[in-house]
Backbone bond lengths (Angstrom), bond angles and torsions (degrees), N, CA, C in turn:
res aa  C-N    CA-C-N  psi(-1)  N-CA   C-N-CA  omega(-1)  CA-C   N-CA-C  phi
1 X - - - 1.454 - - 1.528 111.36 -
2 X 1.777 122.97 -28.20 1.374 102.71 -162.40 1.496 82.18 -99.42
3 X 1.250 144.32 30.29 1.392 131.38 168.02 1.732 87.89 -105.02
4 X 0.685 131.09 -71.42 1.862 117.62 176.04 1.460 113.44 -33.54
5 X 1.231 107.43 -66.85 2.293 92.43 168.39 1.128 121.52 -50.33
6 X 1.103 121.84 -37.41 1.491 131.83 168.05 1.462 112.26 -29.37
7 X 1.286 95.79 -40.11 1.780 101.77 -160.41 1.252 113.85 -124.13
8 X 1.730 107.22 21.38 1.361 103.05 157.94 1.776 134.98 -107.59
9 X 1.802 112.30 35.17 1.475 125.68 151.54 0.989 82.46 -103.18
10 X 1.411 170.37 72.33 1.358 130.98 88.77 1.121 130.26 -65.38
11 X 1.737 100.99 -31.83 1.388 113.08 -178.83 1.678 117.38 -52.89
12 X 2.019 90.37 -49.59 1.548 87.04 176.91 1.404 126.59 -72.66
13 X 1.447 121.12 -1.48 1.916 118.90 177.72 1.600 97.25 -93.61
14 X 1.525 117.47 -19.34 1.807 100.91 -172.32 1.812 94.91 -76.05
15 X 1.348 117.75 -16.56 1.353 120.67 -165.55 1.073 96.81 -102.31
16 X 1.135 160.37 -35.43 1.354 149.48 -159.75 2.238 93.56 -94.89
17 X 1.298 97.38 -26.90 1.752 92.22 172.38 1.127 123.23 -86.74
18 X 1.366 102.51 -32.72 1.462 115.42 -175.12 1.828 119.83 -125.81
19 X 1.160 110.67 64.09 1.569 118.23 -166.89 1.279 107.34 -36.32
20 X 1.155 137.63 -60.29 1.558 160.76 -147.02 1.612 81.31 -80.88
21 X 1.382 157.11 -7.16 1.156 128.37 -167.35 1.636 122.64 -98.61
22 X 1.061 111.60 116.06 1.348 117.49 166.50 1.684 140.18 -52.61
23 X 1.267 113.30 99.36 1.929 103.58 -150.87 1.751 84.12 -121.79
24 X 1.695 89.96 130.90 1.734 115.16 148.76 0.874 127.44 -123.43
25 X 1.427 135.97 169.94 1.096 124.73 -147.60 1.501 115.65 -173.77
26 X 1.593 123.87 101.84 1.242 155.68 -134.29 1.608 93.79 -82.79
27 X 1.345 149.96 162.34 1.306 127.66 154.62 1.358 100.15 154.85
28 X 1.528 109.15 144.24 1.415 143.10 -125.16 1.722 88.50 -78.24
29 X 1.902 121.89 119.88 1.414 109.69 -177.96 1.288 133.41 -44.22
30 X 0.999 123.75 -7.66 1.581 122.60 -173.33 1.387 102.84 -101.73
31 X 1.291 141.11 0.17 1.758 129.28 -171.10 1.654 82.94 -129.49
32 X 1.303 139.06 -9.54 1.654 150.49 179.79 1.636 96.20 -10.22
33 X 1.830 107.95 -59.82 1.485 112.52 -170.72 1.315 123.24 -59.84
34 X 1.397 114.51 -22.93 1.788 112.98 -178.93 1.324 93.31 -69.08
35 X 1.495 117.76 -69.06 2.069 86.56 -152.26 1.489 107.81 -54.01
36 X 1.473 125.92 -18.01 1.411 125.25 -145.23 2.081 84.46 -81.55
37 X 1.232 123.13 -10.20 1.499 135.25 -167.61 1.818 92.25 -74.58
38 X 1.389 124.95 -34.16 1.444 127.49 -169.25 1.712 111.38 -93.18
39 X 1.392 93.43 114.39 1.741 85.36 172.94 1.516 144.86 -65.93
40 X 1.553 87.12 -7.18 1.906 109.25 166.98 1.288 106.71 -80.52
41 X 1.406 133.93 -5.25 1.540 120.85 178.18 2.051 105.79 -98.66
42 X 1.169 103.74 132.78 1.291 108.34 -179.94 1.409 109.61 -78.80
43 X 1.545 109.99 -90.40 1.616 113.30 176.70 1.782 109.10 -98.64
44 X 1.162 94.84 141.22 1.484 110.69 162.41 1.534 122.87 -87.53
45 X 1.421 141.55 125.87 1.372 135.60 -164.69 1.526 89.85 -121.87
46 X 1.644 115.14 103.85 1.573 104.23 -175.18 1.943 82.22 -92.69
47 X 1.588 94.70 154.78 1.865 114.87 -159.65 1.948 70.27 -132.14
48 X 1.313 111.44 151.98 1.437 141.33 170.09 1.505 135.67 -101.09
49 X 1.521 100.83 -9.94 1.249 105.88 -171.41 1.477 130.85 -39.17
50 X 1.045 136.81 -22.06 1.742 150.90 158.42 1.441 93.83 -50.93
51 X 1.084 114.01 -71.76 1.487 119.60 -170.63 1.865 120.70 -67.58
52 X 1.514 102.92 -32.80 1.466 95.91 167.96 1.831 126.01 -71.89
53 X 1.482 81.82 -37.37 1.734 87.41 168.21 1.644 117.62 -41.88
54 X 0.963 113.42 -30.28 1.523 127.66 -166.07 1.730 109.93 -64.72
55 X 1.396 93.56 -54.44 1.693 115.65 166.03 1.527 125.71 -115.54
56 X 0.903 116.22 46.16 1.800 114.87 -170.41 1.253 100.57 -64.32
57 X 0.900 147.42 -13.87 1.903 128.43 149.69 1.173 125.26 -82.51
58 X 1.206 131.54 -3.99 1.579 130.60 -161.32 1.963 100.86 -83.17
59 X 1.246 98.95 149.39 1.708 103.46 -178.03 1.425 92.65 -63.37
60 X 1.413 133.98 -38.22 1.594 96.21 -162.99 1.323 115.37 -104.47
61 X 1.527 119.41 10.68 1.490 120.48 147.03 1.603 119.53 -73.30
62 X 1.329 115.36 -9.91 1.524 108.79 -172.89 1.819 85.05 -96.19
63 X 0.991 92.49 -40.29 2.183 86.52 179.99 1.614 110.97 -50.36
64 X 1.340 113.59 -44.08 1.151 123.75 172.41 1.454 130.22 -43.08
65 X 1.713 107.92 -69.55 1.419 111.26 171.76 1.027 89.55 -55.45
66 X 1.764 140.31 -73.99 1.516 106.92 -140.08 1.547 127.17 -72.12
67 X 1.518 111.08 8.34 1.575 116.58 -177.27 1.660 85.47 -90.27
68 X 1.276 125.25 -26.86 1.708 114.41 -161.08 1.628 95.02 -85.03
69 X 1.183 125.68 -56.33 1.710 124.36 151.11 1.208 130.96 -11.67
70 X 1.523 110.58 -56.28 1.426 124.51 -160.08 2.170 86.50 -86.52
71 X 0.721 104.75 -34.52 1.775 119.95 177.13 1.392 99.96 -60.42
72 X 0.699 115.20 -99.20 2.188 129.57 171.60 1.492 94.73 -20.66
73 X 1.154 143.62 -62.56 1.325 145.28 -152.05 1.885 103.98 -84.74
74 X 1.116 110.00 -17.40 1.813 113.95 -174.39 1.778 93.44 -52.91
75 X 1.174 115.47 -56.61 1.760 114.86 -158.91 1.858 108.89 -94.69
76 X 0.935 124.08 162.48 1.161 107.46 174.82 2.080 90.91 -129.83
77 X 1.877 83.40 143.73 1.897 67.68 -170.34 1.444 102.94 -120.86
78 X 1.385 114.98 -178.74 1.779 129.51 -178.05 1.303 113.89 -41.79
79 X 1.890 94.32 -54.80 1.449 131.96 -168.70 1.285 106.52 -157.87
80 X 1.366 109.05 119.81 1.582 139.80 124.76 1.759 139.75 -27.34
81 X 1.284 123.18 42.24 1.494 116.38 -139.59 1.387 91.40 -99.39
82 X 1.463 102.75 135.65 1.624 125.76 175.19 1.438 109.67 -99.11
83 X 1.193 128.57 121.77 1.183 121.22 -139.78 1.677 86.24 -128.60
84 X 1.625 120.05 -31.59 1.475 129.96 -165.31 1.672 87.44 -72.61
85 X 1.270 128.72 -96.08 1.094 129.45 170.78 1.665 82.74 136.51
86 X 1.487 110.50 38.49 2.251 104.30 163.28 0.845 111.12 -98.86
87 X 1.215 102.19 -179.73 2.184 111.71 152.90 1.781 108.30 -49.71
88 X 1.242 99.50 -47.64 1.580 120.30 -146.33 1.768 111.38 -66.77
89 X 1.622 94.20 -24.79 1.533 118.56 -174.16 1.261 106.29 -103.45
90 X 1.098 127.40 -14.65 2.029 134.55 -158.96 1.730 80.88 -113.01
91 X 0.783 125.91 -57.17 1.685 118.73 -176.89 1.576 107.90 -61.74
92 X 1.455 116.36 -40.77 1.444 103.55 176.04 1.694 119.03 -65.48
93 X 1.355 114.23 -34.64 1.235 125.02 -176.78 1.453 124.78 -79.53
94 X 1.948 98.21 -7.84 1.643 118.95 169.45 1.755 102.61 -62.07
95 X 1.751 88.63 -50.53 1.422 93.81 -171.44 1.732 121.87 -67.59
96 X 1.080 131.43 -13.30 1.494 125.27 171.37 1.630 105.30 -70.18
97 X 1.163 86.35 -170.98 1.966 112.02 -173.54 1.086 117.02 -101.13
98 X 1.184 152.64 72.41 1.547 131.44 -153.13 2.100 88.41 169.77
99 X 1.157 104.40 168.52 1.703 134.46 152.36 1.558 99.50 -60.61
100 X 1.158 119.44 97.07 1.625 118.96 147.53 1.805 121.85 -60.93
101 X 1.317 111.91 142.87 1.213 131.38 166.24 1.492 120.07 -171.73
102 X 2.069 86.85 153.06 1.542 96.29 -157.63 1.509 86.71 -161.09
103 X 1.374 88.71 -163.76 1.975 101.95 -165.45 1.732 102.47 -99.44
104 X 1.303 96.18 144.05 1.987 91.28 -167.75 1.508 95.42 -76.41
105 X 1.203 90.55 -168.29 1.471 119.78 -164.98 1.707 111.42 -67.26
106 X 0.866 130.84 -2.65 1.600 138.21 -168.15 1.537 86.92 -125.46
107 X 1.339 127.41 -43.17 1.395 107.09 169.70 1.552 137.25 -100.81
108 X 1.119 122.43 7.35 1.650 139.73 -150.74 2.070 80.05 -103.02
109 X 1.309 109.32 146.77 1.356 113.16 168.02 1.312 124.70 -61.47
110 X 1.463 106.09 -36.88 1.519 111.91 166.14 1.645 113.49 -129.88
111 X 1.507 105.67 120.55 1.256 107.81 -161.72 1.832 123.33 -71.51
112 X 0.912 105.22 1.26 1.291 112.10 169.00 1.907 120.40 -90.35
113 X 1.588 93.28 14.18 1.706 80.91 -176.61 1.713 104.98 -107.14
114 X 1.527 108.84 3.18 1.254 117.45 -179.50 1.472 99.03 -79.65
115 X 1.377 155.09 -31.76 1.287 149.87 171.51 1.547 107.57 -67.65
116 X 1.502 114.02 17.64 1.410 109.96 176.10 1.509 119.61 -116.53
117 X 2.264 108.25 6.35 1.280 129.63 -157.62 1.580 103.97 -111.38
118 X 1.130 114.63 146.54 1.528 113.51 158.23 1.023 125.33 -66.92
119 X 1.074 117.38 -38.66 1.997 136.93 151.20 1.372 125.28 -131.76
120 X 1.156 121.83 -169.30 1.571 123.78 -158.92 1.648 108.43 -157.12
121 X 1.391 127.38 133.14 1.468 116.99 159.71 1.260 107.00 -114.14
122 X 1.553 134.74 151.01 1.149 117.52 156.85 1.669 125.90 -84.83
123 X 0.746 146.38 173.84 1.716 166.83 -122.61 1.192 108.68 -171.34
124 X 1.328 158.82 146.21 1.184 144.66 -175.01 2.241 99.93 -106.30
125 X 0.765 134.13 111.72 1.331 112.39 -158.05 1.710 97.03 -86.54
126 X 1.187 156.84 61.42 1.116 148.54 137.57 1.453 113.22 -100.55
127 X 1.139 112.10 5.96 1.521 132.43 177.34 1.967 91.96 -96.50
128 X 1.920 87.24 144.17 1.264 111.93 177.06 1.858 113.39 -64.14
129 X 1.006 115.49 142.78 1.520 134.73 174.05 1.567 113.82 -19.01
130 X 1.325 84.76 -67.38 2.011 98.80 -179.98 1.540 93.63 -62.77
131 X 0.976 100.44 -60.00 2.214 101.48 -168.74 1.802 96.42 -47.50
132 X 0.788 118.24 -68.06 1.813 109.68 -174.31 1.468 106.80 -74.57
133 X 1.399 143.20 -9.17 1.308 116.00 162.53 1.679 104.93 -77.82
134 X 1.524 122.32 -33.35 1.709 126.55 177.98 1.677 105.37 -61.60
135 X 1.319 106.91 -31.94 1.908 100.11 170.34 1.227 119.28 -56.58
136 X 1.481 94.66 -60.97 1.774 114.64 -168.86 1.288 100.77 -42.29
137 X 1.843 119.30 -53.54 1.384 109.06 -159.74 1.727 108.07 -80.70
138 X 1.423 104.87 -19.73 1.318 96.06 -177.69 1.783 119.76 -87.60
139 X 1.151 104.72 -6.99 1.760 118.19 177.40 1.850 96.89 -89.57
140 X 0.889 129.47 -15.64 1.668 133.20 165.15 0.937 123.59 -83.74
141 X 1.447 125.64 -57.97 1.751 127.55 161.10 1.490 123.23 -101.01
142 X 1.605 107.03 42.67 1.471 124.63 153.53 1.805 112.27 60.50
143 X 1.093 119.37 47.59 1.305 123.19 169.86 1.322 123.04 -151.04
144 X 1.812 122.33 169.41 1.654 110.72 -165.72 1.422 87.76 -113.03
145 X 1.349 114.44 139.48 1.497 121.40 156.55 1.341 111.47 -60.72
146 X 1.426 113.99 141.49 2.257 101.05 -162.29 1.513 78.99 -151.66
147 X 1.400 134.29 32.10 1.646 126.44 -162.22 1.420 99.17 -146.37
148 X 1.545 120.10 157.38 1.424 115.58 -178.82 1.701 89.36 -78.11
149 X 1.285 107.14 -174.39 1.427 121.99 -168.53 1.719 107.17 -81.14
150 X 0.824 123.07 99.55 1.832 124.87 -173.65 1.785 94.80 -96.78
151 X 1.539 124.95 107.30 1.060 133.63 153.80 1.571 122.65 -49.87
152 X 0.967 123.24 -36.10 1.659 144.49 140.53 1.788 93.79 101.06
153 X 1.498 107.40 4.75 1.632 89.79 168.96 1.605 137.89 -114.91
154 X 1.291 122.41 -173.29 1.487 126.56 -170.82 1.183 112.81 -124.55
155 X 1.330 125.90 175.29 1.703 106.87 -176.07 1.304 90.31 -117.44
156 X 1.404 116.32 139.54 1.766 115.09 164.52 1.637 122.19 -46.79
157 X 0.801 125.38 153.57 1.615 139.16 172.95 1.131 112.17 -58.65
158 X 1.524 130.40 8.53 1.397 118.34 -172.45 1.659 112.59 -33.02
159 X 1.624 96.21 163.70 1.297 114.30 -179.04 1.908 95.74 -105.58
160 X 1.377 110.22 130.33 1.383 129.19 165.89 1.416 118.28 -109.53
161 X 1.107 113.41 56.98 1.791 107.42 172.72 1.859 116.37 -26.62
162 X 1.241 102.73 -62.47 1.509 121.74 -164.42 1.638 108.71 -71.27
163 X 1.314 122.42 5.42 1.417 131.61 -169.96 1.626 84.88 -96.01
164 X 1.711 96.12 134.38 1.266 107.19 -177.22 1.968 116.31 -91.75
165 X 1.205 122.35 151.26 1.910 93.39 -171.38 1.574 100.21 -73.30
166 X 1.226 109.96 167.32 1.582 135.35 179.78 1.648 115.84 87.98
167 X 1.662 83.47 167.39 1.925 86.14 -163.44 1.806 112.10 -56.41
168 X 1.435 92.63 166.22 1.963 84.17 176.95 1.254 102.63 -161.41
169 X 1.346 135.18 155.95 1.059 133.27 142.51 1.228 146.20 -87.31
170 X 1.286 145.72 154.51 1.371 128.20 -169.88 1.844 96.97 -128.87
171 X 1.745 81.49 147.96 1.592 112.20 -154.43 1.499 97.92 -126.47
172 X 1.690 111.69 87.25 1.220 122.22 150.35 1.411 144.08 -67.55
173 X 1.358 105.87 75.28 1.336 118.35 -171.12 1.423 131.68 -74.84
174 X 1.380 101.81 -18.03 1.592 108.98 -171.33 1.754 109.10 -100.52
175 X 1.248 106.06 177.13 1.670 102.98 -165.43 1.672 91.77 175.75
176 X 1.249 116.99 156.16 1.365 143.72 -166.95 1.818 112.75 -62.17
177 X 1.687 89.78 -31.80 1.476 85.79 -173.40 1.688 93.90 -135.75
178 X 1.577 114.36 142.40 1.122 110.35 172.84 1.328 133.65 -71.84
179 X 1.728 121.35 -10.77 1.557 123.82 155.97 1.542 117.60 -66.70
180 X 1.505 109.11 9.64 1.519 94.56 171.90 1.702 104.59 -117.24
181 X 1.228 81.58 19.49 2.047 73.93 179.40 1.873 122.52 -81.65
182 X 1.159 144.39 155.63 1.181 139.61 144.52 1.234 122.55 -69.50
183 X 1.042 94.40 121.84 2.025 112.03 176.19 1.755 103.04 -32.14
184 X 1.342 100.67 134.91 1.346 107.81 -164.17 1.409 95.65 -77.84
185 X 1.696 149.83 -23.70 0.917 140.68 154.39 1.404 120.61 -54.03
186 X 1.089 138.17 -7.07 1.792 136.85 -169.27 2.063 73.25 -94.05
187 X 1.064 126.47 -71.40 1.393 144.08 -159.10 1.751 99.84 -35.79
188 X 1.648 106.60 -54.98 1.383 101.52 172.84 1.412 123.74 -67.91
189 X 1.242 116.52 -42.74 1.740 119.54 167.84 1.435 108.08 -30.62
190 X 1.440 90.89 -53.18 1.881 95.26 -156.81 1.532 107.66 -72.37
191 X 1.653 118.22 -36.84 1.307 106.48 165.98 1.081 142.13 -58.52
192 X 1.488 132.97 -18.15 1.203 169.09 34.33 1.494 107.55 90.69
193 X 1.820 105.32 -75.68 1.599 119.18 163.39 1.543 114.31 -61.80
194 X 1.593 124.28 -27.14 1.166 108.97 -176.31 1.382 125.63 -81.35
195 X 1.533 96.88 -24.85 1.718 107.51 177.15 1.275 94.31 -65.14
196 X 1.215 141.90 -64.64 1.718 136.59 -165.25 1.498 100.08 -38.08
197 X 1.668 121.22 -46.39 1.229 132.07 -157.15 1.779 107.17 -70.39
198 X 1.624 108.73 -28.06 1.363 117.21 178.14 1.454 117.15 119.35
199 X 1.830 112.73 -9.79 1.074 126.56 157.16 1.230 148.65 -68.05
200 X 1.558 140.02 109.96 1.475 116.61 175.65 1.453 106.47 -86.08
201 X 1.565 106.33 164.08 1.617 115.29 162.32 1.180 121.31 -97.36
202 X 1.557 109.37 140.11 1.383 129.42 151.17 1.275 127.65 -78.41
203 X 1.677 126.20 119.37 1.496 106.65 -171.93 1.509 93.26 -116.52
204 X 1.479 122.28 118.36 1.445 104.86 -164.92 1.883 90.07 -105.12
205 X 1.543 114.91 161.89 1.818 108.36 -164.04 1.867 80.36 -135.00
206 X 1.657 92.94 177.26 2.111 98.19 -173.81 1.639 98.73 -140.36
207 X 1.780 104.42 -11.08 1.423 107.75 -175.54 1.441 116.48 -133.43
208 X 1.150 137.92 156.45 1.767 128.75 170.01 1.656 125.86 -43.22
209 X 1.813 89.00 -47.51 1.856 97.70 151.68 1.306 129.73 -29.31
210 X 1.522 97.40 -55.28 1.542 106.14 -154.42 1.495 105.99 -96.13
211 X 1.750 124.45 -10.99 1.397 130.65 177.70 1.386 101.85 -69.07
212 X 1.643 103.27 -50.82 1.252 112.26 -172.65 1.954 120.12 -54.11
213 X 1.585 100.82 -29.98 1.807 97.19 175.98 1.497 84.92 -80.43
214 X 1.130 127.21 -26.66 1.800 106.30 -177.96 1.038 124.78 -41.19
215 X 1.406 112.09 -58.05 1.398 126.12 169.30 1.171 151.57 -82.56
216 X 1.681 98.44 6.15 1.471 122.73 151.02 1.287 136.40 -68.09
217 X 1.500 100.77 -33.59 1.302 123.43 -157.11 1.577 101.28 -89.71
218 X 1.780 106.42 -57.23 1.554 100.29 153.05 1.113 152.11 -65.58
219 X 1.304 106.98 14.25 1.233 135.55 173.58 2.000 110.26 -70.85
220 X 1.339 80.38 -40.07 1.554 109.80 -169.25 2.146 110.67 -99.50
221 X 1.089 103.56 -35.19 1.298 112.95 -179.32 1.618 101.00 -93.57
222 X 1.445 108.16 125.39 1.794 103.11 179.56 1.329 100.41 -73.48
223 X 1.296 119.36 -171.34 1.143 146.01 -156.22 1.965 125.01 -14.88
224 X 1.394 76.42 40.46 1.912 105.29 -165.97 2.282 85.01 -79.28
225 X 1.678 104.05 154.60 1.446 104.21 176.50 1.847 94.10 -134.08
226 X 1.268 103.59 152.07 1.321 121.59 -177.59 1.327 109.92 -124.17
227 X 1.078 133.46 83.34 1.259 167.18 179.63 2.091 110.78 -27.44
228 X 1.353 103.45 147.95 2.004 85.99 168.27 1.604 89.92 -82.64
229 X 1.324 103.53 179.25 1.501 126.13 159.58 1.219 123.66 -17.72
230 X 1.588 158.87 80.24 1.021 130.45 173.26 1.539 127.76 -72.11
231 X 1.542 115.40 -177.07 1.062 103.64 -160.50 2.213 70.68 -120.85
232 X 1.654 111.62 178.61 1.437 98.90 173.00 1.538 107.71 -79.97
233 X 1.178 137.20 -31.75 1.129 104.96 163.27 1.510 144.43 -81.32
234 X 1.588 103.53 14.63 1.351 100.66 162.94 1.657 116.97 -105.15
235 X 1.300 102.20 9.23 1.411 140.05 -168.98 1.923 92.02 -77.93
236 X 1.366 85.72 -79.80 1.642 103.12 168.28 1.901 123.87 -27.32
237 X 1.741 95.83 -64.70 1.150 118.23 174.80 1.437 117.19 -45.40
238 X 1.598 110.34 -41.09 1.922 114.94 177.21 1.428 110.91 -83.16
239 X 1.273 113.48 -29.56 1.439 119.02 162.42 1.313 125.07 -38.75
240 X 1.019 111.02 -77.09 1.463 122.25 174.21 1.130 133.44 -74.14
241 X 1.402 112.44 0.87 1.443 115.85 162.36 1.977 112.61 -101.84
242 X 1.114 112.83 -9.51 1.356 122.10 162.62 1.885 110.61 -59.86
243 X 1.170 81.15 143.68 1.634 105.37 175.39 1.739 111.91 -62.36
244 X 1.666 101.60 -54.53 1.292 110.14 -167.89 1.572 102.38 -159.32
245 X 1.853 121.91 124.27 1.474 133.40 -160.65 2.042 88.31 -114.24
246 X 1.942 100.00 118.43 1.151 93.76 -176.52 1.609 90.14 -114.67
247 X 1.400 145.63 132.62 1.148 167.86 -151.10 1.658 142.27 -123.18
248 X 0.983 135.80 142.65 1.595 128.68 159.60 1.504 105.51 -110.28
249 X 1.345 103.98 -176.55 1.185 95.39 -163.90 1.815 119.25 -98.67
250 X 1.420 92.91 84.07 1.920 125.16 -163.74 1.839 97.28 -115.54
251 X 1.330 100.41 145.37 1.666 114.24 179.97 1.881 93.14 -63.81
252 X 1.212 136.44 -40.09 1.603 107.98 176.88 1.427 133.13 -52.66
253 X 1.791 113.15 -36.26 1.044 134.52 171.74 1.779 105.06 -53.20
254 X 1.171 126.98 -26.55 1.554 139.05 164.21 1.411 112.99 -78.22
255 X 1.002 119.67 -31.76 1.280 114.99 178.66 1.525 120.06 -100.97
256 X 1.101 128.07 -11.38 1.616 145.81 95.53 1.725 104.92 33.19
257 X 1.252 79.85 -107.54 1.450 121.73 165.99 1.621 117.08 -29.07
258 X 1.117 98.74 -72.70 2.180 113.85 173.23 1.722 89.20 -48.58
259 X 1.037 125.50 -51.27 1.578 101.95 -158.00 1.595 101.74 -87.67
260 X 1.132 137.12 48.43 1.406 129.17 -139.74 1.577 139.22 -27.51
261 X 1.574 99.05 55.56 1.015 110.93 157.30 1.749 146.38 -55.20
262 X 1.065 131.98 116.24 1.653 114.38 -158.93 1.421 104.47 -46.84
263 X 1.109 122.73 123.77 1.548 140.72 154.28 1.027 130.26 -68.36
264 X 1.533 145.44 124.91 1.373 120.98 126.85 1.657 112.94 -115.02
265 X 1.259 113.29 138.96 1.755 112.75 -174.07 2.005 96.74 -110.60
266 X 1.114 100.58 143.30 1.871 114.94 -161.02 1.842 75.23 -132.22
267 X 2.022 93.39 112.18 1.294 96.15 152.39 1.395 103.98 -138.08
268 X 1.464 102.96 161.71 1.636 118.23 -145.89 1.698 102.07 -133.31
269 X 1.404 111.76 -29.61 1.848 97.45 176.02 1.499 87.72 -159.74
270 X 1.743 122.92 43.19 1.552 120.99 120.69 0.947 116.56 -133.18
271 X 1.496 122.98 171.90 1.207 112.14 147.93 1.485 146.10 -91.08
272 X 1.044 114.55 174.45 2.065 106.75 -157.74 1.964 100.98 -103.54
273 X 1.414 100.10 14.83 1.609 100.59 -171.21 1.578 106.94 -64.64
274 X 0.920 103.80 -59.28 1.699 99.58 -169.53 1.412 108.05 -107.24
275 X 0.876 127.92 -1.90 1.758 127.37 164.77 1.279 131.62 -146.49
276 X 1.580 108.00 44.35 1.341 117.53 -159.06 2.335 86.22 -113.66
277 X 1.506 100.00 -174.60 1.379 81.64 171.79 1.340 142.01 -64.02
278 X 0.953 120.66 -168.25 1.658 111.99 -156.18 1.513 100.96 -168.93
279 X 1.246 127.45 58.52 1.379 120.81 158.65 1.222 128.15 -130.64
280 X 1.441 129.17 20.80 1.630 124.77 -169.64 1.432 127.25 88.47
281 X 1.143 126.14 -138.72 1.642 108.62 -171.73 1.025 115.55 -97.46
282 X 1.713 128.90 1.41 1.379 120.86 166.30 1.347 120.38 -109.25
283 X 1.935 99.77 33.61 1.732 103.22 160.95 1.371 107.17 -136.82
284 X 1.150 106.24 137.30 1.701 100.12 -176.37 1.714 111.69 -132.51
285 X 0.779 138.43 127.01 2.004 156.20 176.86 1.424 93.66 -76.00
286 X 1.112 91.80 126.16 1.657 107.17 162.32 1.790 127.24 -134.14
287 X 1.064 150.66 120.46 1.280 153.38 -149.08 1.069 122.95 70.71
288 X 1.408 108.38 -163.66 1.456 113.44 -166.73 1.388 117.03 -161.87
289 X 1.250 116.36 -165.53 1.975 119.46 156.78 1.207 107.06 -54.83
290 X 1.243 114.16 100.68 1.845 122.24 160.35 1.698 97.92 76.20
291 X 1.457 117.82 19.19 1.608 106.62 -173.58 1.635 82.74 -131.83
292 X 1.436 129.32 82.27 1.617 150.27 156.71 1.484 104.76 -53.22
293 X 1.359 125.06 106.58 1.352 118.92 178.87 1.710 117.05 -67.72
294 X 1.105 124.79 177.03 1.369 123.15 -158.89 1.618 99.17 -112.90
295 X 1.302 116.83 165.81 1.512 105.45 170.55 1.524 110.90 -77.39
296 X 1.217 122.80 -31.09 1.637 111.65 179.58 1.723 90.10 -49.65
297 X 1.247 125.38 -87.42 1.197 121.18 -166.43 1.456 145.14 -13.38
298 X 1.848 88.07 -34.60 1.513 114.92 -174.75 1.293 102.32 -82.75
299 X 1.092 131.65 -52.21 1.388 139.20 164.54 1.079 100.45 -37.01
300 X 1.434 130.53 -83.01 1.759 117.72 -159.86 1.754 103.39 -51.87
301 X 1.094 110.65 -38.92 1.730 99.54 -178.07 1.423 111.44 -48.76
302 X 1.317 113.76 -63.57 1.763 145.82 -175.50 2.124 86.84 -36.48
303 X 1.484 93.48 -46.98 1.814 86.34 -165.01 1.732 93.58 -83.47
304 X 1.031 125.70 -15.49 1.532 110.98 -177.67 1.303 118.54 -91.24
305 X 1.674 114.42 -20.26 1.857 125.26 175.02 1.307 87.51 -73.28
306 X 1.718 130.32 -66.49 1.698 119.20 -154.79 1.800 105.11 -60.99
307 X 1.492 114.39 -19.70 1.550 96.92 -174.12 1.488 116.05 -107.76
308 X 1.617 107.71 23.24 1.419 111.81 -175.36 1.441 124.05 -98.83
């Protein structure tokens, strides 16, 4: 997920350079709703690959790619831009109609996906995520990014029945791998400070795992709510109506961020240098490899995103 936010100011510098330009936009079915969140993106082409891997022989994965093929191939475009820099993305972008381009071989994540481009720019990669996807696109269709980073989206209006009234914060606790979590005791402290503050928490979960710390935690945090299932755009919708989004390092905590919601992102065994958030003074990175920030800490951030 935070490689799709990642790459939604490009959309807004190819549009703010190039008004007249027509942008689609290929991307993995399950995150489909973020670009569809930007009004510069026309069509969305959700691709399955997570899910085809699963069955790559079965008849209705081969029906699949070739309806997603036969889809990609309808338009033929200017440019083709590979923005991931894999195999997985340079082969999809083989397959459209158009001039491919992407980042060469010294800059692409995996250097073999640059032999899949009509041309190549390099990117310098010690530069942050958003900063080298805004190069790439602007070293291809000939212009300088000269603007802070405009994510260019809004959150839908979802409907929240189960949202209780008054301010709240939301407490992104869950994440892909369990060495990136915060100690479920820092989590109660901090909820703890927010009720004093006038806030309850939202702990919203995506797996049975992660419902289950939901409801541990509020178990322990008063007047904390544990949410049904969301979907991402109702994901979006609680986002942005929160006061203040406190995080690990999970694609919501990014999307957080895109809607400029106050941020803070808590990482614990990476670091937040080149792909951590990315929005200005109402997102702030805290920790590191084996350096778990503390709740005092989190707090002073939490008070420096809401007053920035």
């Amino acid at each position: 997920m935070g490689d799709v936010i990642h790459n939604l100011p490009l959309v807004s510098d190819i549009l703010a350079h190039h008004p007249e330009a027509e942008i689609d936009w290929v991307v993995e079915e399950s995150f489909a709703a973020i670009p569809a969140l930007h009004p510069g993106v026309g069509m969305v082409l959700p691709v399955a690959l997570r899910r085809w891997r699963k069955t790559p022989f079965a008849r209705h994965t081969r029906e699949e790619i070739r309806a997603f093929v036969q889809r990609l191939r309808e338009k033929t475009y200017d440019i083709v831009l590979d923005s991931q820099g894999l195999l997985k993305s340079a082969l999809i972008a083989r397959l459209a109609h158009g001039s491919r381009a992407g980042l060469d071989r010294r800059s692409a994540r995996e250097a073999l996906a640059a032999l899949f481009y009509d041309y190549t720019v390099a990117v310098e990669k010690n530069r942050h995520a958003v900063e080298r996807n805004r190069l790439l696109a602007a070293r291809v269709l000939g212009y300088t990014p000269d603007t802070p980073a405009d994510y260019g989206i809004t959150a839908p209006d979802a409907a929240l029945p189960w949202l209780k009234d008054g301010a709240y914060a939301v407490f992104l606790h869950a994440t892909s791998r369990d060495d990136k979590l915060w100690d479920e005791a820092n989590w109660v402290e901090l909820g703890a400070h927010f009720n004093q503050q006038g806030l309850y928490c939202v702990l919203p979960w995506g797996s049975e795992a992660e419902r289950a710390r939901s409801l541990r935690l509020a178990g322990q945090i008063p007047h904390s709510s544990v949410p049904p299932r969301l979907t991402l755009n109702e994901a979006a919708a609680l986002l942005a109506r929160s006061r203040v989004a406190i995080g690990v390092d999970t694609g919501l905590v990014h999307m957080a961020a895109a809607l400029d919601v106050p941020t803070v992102a808590l990482y614990c065994t990476t670091e937040p240098g080149l792909t951590g958030v990315y929005a200005g003074v109402r997102a702030v990175n805290l920790g590191g490899i084996g350096n778990p920030p503390n709740v005092a800490a989190v707090i002073a951030a939490a008070e420096q995103v809401t007053t920035a």
